[in-house]
Structure formats: structure tokens, C-alpha cells
LUMROKE-778109 format. One record per residue (C-alpha): residue in three letters; x, y, z. Coordinates in steps of 0.001 Angstrom, whole numbers. Layout:
BEGIN
residu=Ala	X=X	Y=Y	Z=Z;
...
//
This chain:
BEGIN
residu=Unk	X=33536	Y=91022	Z=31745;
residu=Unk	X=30513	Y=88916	Z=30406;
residu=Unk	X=28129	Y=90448	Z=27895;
residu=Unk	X=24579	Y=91301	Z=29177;
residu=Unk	X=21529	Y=89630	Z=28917;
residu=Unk	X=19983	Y=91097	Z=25830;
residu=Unk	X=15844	Y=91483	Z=25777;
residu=Unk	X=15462	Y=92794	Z=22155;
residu=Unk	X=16792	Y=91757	Z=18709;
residu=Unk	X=19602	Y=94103	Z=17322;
residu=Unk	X=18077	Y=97739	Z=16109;
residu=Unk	X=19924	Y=96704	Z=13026;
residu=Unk	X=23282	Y=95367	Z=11618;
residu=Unk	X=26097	Y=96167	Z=13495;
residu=Unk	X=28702	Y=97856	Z=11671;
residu=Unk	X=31889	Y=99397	Z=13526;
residu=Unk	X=33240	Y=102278	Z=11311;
residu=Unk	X=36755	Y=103235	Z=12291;
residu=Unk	X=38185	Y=106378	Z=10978;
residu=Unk	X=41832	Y=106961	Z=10516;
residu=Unk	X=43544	Y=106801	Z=13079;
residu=Unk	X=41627	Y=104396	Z=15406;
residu=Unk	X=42515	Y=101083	Z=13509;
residu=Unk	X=44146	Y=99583	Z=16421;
residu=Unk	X=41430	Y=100173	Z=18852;
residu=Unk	X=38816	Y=98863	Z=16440;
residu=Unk	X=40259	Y=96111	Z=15602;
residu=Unk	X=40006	Y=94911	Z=19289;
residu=Unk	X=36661	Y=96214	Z=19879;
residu=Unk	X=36172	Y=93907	Z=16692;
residu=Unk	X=37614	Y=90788	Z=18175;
residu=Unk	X=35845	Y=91022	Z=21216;
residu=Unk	X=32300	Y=92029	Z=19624;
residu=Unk	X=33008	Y=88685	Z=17324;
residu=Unk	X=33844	Y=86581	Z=20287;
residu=Unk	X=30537	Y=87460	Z=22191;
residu=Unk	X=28274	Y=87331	Z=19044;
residu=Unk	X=30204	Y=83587	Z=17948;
residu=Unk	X=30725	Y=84546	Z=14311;
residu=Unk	X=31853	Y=82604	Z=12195;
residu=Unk	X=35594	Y=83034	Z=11133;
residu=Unk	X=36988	Y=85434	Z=9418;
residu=Unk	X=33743	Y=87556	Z=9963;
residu=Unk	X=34314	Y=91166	Z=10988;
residu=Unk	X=31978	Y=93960	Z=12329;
residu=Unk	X=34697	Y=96609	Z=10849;
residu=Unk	X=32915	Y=98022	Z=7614;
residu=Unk	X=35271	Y=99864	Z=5671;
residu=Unk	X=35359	Y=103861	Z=4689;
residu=Unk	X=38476	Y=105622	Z=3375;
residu=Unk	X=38981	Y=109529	Z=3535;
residu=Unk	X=41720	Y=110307	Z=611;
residu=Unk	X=42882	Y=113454	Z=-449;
residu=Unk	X=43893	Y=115489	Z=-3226;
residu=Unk	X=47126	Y=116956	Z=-3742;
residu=Unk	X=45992	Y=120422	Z=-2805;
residu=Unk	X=44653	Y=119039	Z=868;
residu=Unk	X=40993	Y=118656	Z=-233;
residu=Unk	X=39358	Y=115215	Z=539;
residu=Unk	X=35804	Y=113284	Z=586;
residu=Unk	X=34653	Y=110163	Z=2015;
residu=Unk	X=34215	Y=107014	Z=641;
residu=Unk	X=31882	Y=104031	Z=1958;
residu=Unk	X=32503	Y=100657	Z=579;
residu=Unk	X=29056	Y=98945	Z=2162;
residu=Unk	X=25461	Y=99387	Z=1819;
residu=Unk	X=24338	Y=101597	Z=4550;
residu=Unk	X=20766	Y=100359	Z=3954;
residu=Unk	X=19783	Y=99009	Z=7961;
residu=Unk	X=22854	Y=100014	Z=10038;
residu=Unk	X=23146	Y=100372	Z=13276;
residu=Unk	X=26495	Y=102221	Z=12728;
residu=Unk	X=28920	Y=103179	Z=15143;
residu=Unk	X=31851	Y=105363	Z=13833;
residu=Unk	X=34901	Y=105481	Z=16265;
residu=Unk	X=36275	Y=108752	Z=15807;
residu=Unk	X=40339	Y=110123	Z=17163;
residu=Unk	X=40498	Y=113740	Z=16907;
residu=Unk	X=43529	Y=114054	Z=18546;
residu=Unk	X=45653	Y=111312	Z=16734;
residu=Unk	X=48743	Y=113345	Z=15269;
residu=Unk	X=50397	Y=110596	Z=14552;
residu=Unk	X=48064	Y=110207	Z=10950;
residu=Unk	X=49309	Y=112738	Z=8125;
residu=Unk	X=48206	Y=113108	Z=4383;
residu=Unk	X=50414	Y=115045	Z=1429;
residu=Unk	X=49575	Y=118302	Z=683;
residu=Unk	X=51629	Y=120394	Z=-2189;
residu=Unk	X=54114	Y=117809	Z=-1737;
residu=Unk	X=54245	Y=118193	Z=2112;
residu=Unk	X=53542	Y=115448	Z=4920;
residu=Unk	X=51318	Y=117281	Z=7003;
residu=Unk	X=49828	Y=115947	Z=10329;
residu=Unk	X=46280	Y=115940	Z=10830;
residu=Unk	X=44788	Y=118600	Z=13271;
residu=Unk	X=41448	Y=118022	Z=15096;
residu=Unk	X=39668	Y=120521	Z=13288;
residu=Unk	X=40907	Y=117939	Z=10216;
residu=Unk	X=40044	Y=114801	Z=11800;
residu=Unk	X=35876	Y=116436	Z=12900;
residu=Unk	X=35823	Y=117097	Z=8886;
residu=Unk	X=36626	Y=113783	Z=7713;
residu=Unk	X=33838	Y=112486	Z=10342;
residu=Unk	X=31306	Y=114302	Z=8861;
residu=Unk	X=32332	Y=113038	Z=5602;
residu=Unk	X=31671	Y=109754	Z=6215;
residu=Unk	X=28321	Y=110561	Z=7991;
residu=Unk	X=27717	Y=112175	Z=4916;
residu=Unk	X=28532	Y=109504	Z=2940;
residu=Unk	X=26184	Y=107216	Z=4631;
residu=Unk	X=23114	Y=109096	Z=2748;
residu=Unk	X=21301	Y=109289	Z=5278;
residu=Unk	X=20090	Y=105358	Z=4581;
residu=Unk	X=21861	Y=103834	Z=8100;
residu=Unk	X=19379	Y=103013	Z=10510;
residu=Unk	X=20792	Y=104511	Z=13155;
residu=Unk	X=24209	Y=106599	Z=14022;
residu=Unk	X=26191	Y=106632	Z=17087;
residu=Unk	X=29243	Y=108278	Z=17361;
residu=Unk	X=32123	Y=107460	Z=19935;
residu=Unk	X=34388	Y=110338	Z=19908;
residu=Unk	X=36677	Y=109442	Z=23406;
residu=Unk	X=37689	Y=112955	Z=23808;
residu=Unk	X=35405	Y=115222	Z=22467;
residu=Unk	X=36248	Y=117934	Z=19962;
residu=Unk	X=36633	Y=121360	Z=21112;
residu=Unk	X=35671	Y=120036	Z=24984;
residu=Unk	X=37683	Y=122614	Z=26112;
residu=Unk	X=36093	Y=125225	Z=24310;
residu=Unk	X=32565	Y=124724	Z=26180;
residu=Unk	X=31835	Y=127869	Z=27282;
residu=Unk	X=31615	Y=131562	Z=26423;
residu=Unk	X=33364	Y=134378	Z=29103;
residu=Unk	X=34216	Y=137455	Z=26386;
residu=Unk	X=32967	Y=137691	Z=22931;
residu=Unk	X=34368	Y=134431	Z=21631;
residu=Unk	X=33217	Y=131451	Z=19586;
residu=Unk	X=31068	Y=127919	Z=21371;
residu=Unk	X=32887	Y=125388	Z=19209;
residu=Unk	X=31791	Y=122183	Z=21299;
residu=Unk	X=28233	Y=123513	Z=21214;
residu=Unk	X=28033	Y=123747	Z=17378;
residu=Unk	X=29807	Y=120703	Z=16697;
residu=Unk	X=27255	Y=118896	Z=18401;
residu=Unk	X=24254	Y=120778	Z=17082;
residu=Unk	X=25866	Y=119988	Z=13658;
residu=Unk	X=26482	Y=116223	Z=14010;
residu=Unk	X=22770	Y=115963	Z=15367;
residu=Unk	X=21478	Y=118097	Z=12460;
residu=Unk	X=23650	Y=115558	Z=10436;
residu=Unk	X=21829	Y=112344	Z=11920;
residu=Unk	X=23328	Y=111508	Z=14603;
residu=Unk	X=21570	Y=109556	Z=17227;
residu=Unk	X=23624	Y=109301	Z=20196;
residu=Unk	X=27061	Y=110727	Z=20870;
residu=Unk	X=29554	Y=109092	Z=23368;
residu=Unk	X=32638	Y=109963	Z=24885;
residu=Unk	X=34183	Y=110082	Z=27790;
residu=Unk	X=35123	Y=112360	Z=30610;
residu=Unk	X=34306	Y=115354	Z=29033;
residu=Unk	X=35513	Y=118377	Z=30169;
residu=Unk	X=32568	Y=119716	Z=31303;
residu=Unk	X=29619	Y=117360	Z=30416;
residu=Unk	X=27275	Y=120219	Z=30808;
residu=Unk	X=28136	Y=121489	Z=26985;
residu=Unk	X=25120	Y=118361	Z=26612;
residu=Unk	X=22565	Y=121151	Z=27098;
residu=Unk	X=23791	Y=122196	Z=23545;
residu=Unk	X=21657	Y=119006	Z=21893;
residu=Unk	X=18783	Y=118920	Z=24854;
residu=Unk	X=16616	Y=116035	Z=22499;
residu=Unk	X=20189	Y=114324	Z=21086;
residu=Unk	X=21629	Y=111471	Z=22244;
residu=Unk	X=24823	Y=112003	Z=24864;
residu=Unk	X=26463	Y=110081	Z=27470;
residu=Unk	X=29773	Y=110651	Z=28931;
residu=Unk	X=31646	Y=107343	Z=30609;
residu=Unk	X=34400	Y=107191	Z=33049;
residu=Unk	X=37426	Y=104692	Z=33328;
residu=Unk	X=37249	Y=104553	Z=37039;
residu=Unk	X=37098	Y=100852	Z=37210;
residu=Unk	X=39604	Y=100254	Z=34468;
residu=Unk	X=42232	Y=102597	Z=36072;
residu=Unk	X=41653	Y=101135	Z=39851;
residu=Unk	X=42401	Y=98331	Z=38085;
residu=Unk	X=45929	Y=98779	Z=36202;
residu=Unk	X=47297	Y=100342	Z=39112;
residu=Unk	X=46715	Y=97479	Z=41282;
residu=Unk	X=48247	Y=95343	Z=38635;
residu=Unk	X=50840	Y=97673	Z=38341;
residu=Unk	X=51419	Y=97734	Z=41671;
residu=Unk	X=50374	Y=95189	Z=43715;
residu=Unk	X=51424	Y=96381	Z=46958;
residu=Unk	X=49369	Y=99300	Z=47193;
residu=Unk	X=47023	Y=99468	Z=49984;
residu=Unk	X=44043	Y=101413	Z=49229;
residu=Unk	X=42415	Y=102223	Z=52404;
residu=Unk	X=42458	Y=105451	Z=54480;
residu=Unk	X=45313	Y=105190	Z=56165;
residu=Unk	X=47707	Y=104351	Z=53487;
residu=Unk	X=46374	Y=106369	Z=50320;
residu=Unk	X=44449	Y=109392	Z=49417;
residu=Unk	X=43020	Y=111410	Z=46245;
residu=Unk	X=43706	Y=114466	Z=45220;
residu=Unk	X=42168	Y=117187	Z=42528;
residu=Unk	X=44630	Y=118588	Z=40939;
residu=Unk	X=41761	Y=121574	Z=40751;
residu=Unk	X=37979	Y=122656	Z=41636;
residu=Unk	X=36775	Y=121681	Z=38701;
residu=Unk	X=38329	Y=118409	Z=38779;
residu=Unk	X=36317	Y=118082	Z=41887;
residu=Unk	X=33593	Y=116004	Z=40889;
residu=Unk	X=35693	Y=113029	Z=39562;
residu=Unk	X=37585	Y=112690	Z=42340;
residu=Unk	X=34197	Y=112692	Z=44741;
residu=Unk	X=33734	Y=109468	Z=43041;
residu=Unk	X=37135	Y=107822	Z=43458;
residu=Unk	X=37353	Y=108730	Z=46826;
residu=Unk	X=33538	Y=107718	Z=47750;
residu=Unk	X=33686	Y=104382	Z=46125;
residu=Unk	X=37426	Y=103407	Z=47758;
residu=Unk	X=36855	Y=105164	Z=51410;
residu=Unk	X=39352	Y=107629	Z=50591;
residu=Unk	X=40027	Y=111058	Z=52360;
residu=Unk	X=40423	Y=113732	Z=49167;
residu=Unk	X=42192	Y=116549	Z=49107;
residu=Unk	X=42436	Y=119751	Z=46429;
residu=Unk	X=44581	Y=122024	Z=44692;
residu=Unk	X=42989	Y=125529	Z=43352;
residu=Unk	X=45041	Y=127485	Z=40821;
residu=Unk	X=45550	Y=130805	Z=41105;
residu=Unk	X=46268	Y=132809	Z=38312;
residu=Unk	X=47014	Y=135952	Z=36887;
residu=Unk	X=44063	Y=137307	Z=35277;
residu=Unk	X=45669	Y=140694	Z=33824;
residu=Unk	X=47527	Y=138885	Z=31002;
residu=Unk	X=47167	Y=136338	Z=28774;
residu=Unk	X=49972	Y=133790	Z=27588;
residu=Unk	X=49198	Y=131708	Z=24414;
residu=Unk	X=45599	Y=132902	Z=25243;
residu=Unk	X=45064	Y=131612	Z=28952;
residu=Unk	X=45760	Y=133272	Z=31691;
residu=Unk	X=48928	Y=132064	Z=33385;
residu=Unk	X=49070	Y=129779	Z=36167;
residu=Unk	X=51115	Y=131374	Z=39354;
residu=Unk	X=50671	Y=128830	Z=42251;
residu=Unk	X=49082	Y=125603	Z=43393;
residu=Unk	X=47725	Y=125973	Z=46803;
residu=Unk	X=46281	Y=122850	Z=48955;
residu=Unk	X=43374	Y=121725	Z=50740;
residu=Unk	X=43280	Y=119331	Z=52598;
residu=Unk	X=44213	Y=117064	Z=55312;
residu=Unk	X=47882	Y=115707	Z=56132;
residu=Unk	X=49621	Y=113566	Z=53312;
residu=Unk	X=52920	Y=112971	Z=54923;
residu=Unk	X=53549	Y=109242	Z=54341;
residu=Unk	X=50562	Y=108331	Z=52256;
residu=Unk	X=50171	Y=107350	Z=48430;
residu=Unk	X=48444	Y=109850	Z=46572;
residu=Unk	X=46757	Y=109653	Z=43365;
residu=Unk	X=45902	Y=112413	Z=41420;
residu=Unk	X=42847	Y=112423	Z=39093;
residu=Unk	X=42382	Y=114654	Z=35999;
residu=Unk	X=40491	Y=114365	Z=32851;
residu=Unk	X=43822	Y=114747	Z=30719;
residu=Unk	X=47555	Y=115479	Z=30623;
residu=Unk	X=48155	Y=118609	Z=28065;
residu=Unk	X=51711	Y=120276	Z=28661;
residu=Unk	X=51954	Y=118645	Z=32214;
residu=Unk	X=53108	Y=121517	Z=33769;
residu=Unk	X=50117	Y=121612	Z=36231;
residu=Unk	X=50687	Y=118256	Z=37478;
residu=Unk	X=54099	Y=118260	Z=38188;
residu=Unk	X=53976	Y=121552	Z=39786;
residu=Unk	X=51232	Y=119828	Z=42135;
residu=Unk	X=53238	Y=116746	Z=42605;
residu=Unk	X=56528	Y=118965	Z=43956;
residu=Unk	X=54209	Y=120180	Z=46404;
residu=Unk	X=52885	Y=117041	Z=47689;
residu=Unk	X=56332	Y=115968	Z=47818;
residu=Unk	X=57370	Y=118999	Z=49965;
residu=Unk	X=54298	Y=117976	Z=52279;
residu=Unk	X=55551	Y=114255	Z=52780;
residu=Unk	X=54023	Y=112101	Z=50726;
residu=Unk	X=55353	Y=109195	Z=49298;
residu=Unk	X=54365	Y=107915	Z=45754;
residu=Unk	X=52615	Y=109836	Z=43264;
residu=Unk	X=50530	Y=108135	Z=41151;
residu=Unk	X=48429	Y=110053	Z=38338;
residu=Unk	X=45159	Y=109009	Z=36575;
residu=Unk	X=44253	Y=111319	Z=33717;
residu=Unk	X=41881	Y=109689	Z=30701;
residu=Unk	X=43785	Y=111585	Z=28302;
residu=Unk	X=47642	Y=111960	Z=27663;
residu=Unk	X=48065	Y=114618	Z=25087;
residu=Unk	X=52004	Y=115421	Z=26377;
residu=Unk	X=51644	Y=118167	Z=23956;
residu=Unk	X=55047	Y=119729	Z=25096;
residu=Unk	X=56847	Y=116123	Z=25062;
residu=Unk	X=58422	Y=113359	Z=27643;
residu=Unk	X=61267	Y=115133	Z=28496;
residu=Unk	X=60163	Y=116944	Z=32124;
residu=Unk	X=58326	Y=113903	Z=33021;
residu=Unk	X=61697	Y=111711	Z=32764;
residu=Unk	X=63353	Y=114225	Z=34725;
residu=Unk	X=60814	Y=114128	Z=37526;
residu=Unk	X=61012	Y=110568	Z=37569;
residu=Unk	X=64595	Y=110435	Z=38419;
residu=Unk	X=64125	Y=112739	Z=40734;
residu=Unk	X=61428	Y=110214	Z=42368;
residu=Unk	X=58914	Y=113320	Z=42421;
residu=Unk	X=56494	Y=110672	Z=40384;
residu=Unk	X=56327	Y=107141	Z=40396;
residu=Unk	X=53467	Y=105890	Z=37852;
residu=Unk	X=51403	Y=107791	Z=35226;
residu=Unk	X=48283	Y=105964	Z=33797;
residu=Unk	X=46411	Y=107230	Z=31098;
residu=Unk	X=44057	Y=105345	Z=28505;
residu=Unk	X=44293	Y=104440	Z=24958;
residu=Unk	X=41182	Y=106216	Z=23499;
residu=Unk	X=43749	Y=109010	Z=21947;
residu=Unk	X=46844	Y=107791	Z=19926;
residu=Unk	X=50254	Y=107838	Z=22156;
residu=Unk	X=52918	Y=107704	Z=20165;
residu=Unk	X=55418	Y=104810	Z=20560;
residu=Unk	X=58176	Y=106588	Z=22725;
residu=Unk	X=55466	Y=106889	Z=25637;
residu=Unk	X=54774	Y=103627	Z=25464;
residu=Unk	X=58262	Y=102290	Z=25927;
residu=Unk	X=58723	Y=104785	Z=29479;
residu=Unk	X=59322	Y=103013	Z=32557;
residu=Unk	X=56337	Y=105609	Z=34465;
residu=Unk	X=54022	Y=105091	Z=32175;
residu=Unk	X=50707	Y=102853	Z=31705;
residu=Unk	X=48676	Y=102693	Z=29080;
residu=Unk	X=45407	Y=101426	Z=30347;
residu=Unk	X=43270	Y=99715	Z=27513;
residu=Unk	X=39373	Y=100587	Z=27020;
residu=Unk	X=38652	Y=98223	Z=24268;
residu=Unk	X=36543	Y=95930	Z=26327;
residu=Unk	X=34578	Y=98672	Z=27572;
residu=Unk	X=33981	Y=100439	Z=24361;
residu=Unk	X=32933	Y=96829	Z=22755;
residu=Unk	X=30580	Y=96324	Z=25668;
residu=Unk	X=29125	Y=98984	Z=25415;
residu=Unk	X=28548	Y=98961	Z=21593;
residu=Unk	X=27246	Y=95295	Z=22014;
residu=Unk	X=24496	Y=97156	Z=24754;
residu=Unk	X=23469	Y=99730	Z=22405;
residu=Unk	X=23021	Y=97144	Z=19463;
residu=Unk	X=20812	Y=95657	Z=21555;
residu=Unk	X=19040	Y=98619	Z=22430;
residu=Unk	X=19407	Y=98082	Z=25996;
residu=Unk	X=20623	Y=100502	Z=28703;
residu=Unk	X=23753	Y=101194	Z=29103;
residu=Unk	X=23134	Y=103043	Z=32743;
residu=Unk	X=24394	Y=99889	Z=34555;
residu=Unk	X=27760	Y=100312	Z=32248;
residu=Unk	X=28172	Y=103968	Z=33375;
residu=Unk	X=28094	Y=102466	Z=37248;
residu=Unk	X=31117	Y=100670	Z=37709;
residu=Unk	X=30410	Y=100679	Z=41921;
residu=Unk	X=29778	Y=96915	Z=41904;
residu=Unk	X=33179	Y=96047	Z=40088;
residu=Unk	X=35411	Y=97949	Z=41810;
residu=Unk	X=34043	Y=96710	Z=45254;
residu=Unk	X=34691	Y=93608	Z=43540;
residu=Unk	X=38419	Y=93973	Z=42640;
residu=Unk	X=39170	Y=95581	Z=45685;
residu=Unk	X=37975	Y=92836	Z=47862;
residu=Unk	X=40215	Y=90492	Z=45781;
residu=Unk	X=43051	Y=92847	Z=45856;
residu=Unk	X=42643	Y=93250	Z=50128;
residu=Unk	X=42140	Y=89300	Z=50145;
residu=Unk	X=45897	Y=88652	Z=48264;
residu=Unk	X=47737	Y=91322	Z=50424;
residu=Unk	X=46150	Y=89993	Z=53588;
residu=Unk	X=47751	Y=86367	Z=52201;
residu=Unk	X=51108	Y=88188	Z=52130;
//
């Protein structure tokens, strides 16, 4: 992917501010922002800002750079347990709630001089919590009413639960990507004899609200799509949700066909293998599943045991959130990278050009795919 033709001059100096966490990711959004702009070497857009803490927990922000014209944008990991701190003597693991403070520490300790502030949170804090049903708190909302009241210009991230929580920040800033084209991608490179066509594969929404994702996939690809709706128990409450007691499906036949099923993010799991059993009973043959997130907050275990069972063949999720190394090493899993992407669109924004072209990956994809149909048709 080539960089776009740029009308302006930067908004200001590009810095890249990566909080803990996101090192790795940065660093390649660094390489390929410093292949593009042909710095010299050596040069970095990375400008440094350290979070330490005190021995009782308590911490602050540090920025070692002039903010004075920055166009800054802070790459922010809410979700990366895998960073801890000491506390009392204890290794402690960072919580989101831990991770949002630090970021507005460092906004904070910008002092208000950068030029402008983006940041690009992947999977945005408290998505989940984006609406109000009983008497119960809007944490989403607030967060992003308090990072604009902070100075924040724009606020990316992507596939967010339910973008509408926007309406929170009507004058701010907010778009909200998809990895469409980079996950059609890895799973034709990670397996290359998939035929994507109606007769051979289909999508599936793993719910109704997963709906509008899957539109897409199945739109762009000529795909028939198919969806599960959960129905659940709605006079308790188990670890405050209301349980889930069956999957049922809508849709057309699967028997014999490759489906892929397309969610927004993996949490315990239990939803999606539940779904892919059923498919399974219906006749289908592999199970592929896109989600941009895998949180795998109840661990690996039931996914290797569904494996060898055959009841899933490939999961694909991206690196915007930390996976920790055992995922990385399983035989059904892909970690699809988004560094590219991210540095694209960063180089874009410097520019102050749009990025709606970036947020429309139709042209790509019907690019791949007629290079993927072209090699299986040389088969």
C-alpha cells in the first residue's frame, strides 16, 4: 500500500506517542511512517513519555519533548494486561480503567502547547458500556466528553461496539475503521484454497447486532449471510448480564460450505463456539472466525479442545490489543497485523487530508480477490 498524494504541508510535526503497552505496534507504525517520509537514519517519529509510579500505586506523566507545534498522535492499549507496575510491594497488572488514566496524563502533560491531538485508542474504553437500560452509569460517553474537554481533536478506533456512543462528542473528532480488507486478506494467505464465492462460502453474525458488519463482508464478496439471535434469560443476572440460553439460526442452508463468522471481539468465547457446534450440526465444513479483538478473557483452553474436535479450523483476530505469547504460538490462530493501516492513516491525517477513501477498502478487496480467483483458476 502506497502513501497518498498529499495537497497540503503537514498541520505540524509529527510525533507518534506510544503509551505502555503499545511499543511493538509503534515501533512499526514508526518504520513505515520513516520509510514513506525518507528520513534520514536513525530518525524516529516515536517521541518519548514515561508514566512511573510510586510505591503506593500513584503515578504522573512525564514528556521528554517540546510539545510546542505537534501534530501528536498518542497510541493508546487499554486492554494490554500483559503491562504491570509495583504497588506495596505487589506486581499488579494494569486494568483499563488504569491504562485511560495514564492517557490523560500524558495529554495533560502536553500543556496544552501541541498543535493538535489525535488519539488512536483500537478498542475503545468502556465500548461496551455505551448505553443506559436501568439506572446505571454512560462510561464511554464521559470518557469521550472528557478527552475532548481535555483537547482532543479527533479520536480513532476501530470497530466500536456501537459507533453510535459518537453522538456523545457531536462537534469532536471520531471515526471508527474496519479491518475488512486486512482480514480477507490473511485468510486467503492462510488458506489459499478457499473459494470465496456463493457456492462455496458464506457469512454469518454470530448476532443482530453484529448485523451490520457482516452486511459489508457479504456485499463486497457476493456472499449469502446468515444470523444467529441470542436468546436469553432476562429474569436473572450472572456476573451482571443476563445469561445466554440458546443460539438460534437464520438463514439459508450451510451444509458443505465454509463459513466465516464476523464479530467485533472474542471475550470468554463461549458465544462463538456455542454458534460454531451448531453450524457444525447443520453441515458445514470449516469454521473460520474474524473478530478485531481477542480478549480470551477466560483462556485457550476450550478453544484447543474445539480444535481437536475439528469444530473450528482458523481464528483471526488483529494486533491492536496485546495477545499474550501462548496465543500466538496456537496452531488456529492468526494474528493479523494493522500497522500499515494505522501508519497510513496517521501519514493522511498529518497531511490533513481525508481519510474517507481509507475507511473504503471496496476497491482493494475487489483487487485481492481477483488475484486470489486468478491463482486458483491456474490450479
Amino acid at each position: 500500500m502506497e502513501s497518498a498524494a498529499f495537497k497540503h504541508a503537514p498541520f505540524g510535526d509529527l510525533a507518534l506517542i506510544s503509551m505502555r503497552g503499545c511499543e511493538e505496534i509503534s515501533k512499526k507504525v514508526d518504520y513505515y511512517l520513516t520509510q514513506w517520509r525518507k528520513t534520514s537514519d536513525g530518525f524516529s517519529f516515536v517521541v518519548p513519555a514515561v508514566c512511573p509510579r510510586f510505591g503506593t500505586g500513584e503515578g504522573k506523566a512525564v514528556f521528554h519533548h517540546s510539545a510546542r507545534s505537534l501534530d501528536a498522535y498518542i497510541l493508546c492499549d487499554c486492554f494490554n494486561y500483559g503491562v504491570t507496575y509495583n504497588m506495596y510491594g505487589m506486581t499488579v497488572p494494569m486494568s483499563p480503567d488504569e491504562h485511560y488514566q495514564d492517557l490523560k496524563r500524558v495529554i495533560a502533560s502536553l500543556g496544552g502547547k501541541a498543535r493538535r491531538i489525535t488519539v488512536i485508542m483500537p478498542m475503545l474504553y468502556e465500548g461496551r458500556q455505551h448505553r443506559r437500560s436501568s439506572r446505571e452509569s454512560l462510561d464511554c460517553a464521559l470518557a469521550l466528553q472528557e478527552l475532548q474537554a481535555m483537547g482532543v481533536s479527533n479520536i480513532l478506533t476501530f470497530d466500536a461496539h456501537d459507533p453510535r456512543v459518537q453522538n456523545a462528542i457531536p462537534l469532536g473528532g471520531f471515526d471508527n475503521v474496519h479491518p475488512t480488507y486486512q482480514m480477507i486478506k490473511a485468510l486467503i494467505r492462510q488458506v489459499p484454497d478457499v473459494r470465496i464465492d456463493r457456492d462455496h462460502v458464506m457469512i454469518v453474525s454470530p448476532d443482530e447486532g453484529g448485523m451490520g458488519r457482516c452486511i459489508y463482508f457479504s456485499s463486497v464478496l457476493g456472499l449469502e449471510l446468515g444470523m444467529f439471535y441470542k436468546r436469553r434469560n432476562y429474569s436473572i443476572l450472572v456476573n451482571g448480564r443476563n445469561p445466554i440460553e440458546a443460539h438460534e439460526f437464520l438463514g439459508k442452508d450451510v451444509g458443505g460450505k465454509d463459513l466465516i463468522i464476523v464479530d467485533d471481539m472474542i471475550s470468554s468465547g463461549e458465544s462463538i463456539l456455542d454458534i460454531a457446534v451448531k453450524l457444525k450440526e447443520k453441515g458445514a465444513n470449516r469454521i473460520f472466525v474474524f473478530a478485531t479483538f481477542g480478549l480470551f478473557v477466560e483462556g485457550l483452553a476450550k478453544f484447543d479442545q474445539y480444535y481437536e474436535q475439528g469444530l473450528i479450523d482458523k481464528i483471526f483476530t488483529t494486533n491492536l490489543i496485546y495477545s499474550p505469547p501462548e496465543l500466538l504460538e496456537r496452531e488456529w490462530y492468526c494474528n493479523v497485523d494493522m500497522s500499515k493501516y494505522i501508519a497510513l492513516l496517521i501519514d493522511t491525517l498529518n497531511y490533513d487530508n481525508s481519510i474517507n477513501e481509507l475507511l473504503k477498502p471496496t476497491d482493494r478487496i475487489n483487487a485481492i480477490m481477483k488475484k486470489h480467483n486468478a491463482e486458483l483458476a491456474e490450479r
